[in-house]
C-alpha positions in Angstrom: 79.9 106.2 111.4 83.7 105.1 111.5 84.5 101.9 113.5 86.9 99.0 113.9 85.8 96.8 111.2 85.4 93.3 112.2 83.3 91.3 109.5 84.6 90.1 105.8 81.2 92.2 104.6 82.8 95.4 105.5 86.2 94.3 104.3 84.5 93.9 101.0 82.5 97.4 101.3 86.0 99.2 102.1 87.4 97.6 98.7 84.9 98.3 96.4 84.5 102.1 97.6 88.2 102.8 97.3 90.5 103.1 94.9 93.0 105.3 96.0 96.2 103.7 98.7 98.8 104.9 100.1 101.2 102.2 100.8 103.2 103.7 103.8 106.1 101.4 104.3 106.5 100.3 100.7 109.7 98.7 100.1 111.6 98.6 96.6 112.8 95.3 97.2 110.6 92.6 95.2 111.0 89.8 97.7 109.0 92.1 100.8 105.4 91.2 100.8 104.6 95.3 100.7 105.9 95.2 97.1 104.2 92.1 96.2 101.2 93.5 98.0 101.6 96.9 95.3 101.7 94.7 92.6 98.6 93.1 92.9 96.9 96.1 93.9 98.0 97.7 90.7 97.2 94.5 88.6 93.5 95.0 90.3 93.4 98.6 88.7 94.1 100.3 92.1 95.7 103.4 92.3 99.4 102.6 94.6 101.0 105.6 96.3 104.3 104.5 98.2 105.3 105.9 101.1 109.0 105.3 102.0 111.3 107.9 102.7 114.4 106.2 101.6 112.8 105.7 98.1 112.8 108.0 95.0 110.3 105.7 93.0 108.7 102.2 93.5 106.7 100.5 90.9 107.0 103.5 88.4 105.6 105.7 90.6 107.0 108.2 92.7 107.6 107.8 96.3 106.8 110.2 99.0 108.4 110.4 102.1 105.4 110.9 104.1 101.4 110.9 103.7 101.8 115.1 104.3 104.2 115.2 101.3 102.2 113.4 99.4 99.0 115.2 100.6 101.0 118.2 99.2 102.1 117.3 96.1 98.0 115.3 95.0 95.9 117.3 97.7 92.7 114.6 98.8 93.9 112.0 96.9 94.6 109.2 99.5 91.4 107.2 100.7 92.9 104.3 102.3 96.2 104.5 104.0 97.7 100.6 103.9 100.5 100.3 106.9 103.3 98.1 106.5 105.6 99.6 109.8 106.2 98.0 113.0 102.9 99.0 115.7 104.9 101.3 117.7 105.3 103.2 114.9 101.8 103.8 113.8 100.5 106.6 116.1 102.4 109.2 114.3 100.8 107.8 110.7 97.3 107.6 112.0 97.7 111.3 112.9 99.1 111.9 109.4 96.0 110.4 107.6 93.6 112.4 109.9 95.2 115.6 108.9 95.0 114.9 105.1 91.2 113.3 105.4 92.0 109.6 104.6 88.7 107.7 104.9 90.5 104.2 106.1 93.7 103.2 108.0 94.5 99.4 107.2 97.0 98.0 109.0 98.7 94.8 107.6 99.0 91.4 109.0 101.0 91.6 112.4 100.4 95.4 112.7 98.4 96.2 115.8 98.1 98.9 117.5 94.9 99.7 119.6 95.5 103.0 120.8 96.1 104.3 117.3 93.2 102.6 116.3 90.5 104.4 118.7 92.2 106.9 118.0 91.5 106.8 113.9 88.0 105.5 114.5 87.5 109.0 116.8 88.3 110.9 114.2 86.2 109.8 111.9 88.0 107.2 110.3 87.2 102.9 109.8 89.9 100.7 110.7 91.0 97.8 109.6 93.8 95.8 111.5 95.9 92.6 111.6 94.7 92.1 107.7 96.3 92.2 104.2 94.8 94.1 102.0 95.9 91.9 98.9 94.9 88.9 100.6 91.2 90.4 101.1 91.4 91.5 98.0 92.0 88.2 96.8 89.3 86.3 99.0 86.5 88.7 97.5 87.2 89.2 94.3 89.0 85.9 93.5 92.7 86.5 93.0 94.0 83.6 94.7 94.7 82.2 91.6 97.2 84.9 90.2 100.9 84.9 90.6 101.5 81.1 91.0 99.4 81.5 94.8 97.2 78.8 93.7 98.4 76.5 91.7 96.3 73.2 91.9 99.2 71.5 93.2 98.6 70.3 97.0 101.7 68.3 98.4 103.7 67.6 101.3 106.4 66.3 99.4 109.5 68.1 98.1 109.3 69.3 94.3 112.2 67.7 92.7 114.5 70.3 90.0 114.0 68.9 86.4 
């Protein structure tokens, strides 16, 4: 039964089912946290599909300008559809991964948007909202240690340059 997931259990669930995300809203620029976000994901052995309609290619991959497009082009391919767009923007994406039978609609940290949210969860699909999926990623399967995000070092002091 699809729902508004609330508990780090289900978080968990959702990320160990899926393998299969299309990041809609993923940037090309390496200093956004979508592309960080993608690069973890792949690292974790998670299939990335950007979304971004002012992108050819992200990441090596090919970049589709919406989740129909891409629905097209890999038909049933997309399981969890990972939203890096501002909330009013949302509705018209949640509609999108109804229509090509996504299981989940994730939106990232900042991103809420209720209505489209019942509305997901009414057709069928869970939703996750106001989370990052490479920081739940992280928390479960213990990645806060990768990329420097961790590095032992705990100080309120400045670093000084060597």
């Amino acid at each position: 039964m699809a729902k508004l997931i609330q508990s780090a259990s289900e978080r968990l669930e959702i990320l160990s089912r899926y393998r299969h995300i299309a990041m809609v809203g993923l940037s090309g620029n390496p200093f956004r946290p979508s592309h960080f976000a993608a690069i973890y994901m792949l690292a974790e052995g998670y299939d990335i599909m950007p979304v971004n309609p002012r992108e050819q290619e992200i990441l090596g991959h090919a970049c589709y300008p919406s989740l129909t497009s891409l629905n097209e082009a890999q038909p049933g391919c997309v399981e969890i559809v990972d939203i890096f767009r501002n909330p009013a923007d949302v509705p018209p994406i949640v509609e999108e991964a109804i229509a090509i039978g996504a299981k989940v609609v994730w939106m990232q940290l900042g991103v809420i948007n209720e209505q489209a949210a019942r509305r997901a969860v009414e057709a069928g699909l869970d939703v996750v909202m106001d989370r990052c999926v490479k920081i739940e990623h992280a928390r479960f399967f213990g990645g806060l240690n990768l990329i420097g995000l961790n590095t032992g070092v705990i100080s309120a002091r400045r670093l000084q340059k060597i």
